[in-house]
C-alpha positions as CSV (number, residue, x, y, z in Angstrom):
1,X,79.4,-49.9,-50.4
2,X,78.7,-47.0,-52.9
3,X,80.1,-44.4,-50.5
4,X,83.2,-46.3,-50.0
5,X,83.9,-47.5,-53.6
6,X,83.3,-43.2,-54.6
7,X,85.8,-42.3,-52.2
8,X,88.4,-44.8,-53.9
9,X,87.8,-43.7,-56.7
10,X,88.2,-40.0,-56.2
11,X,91.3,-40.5,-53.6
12,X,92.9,-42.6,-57.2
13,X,92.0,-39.9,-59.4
14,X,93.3,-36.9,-56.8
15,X,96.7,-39.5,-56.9
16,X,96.6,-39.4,-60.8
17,X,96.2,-35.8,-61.1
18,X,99.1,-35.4,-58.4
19,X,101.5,-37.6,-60.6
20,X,100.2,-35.7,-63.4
21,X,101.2,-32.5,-62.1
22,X,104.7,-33.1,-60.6
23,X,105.2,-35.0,-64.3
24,X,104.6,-31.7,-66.0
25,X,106.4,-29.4,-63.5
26,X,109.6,-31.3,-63.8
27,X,109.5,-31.2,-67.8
């Protein structure tokens, strides 16, 4: 369970930082 909720976790925050990026580059 641990090792399934981490990998949610870091697969949402890799998605956040991704939005996060192409947000910046198109400003």
């Amino acid at each position: 369970m641990c090792i399934i909720s981490k990998k949610i976790i870091v697969s949402y925050m890799l998605h956040r930082l991704g939005s996060t990026i192409q947000e910046v580059s198109q400003m």
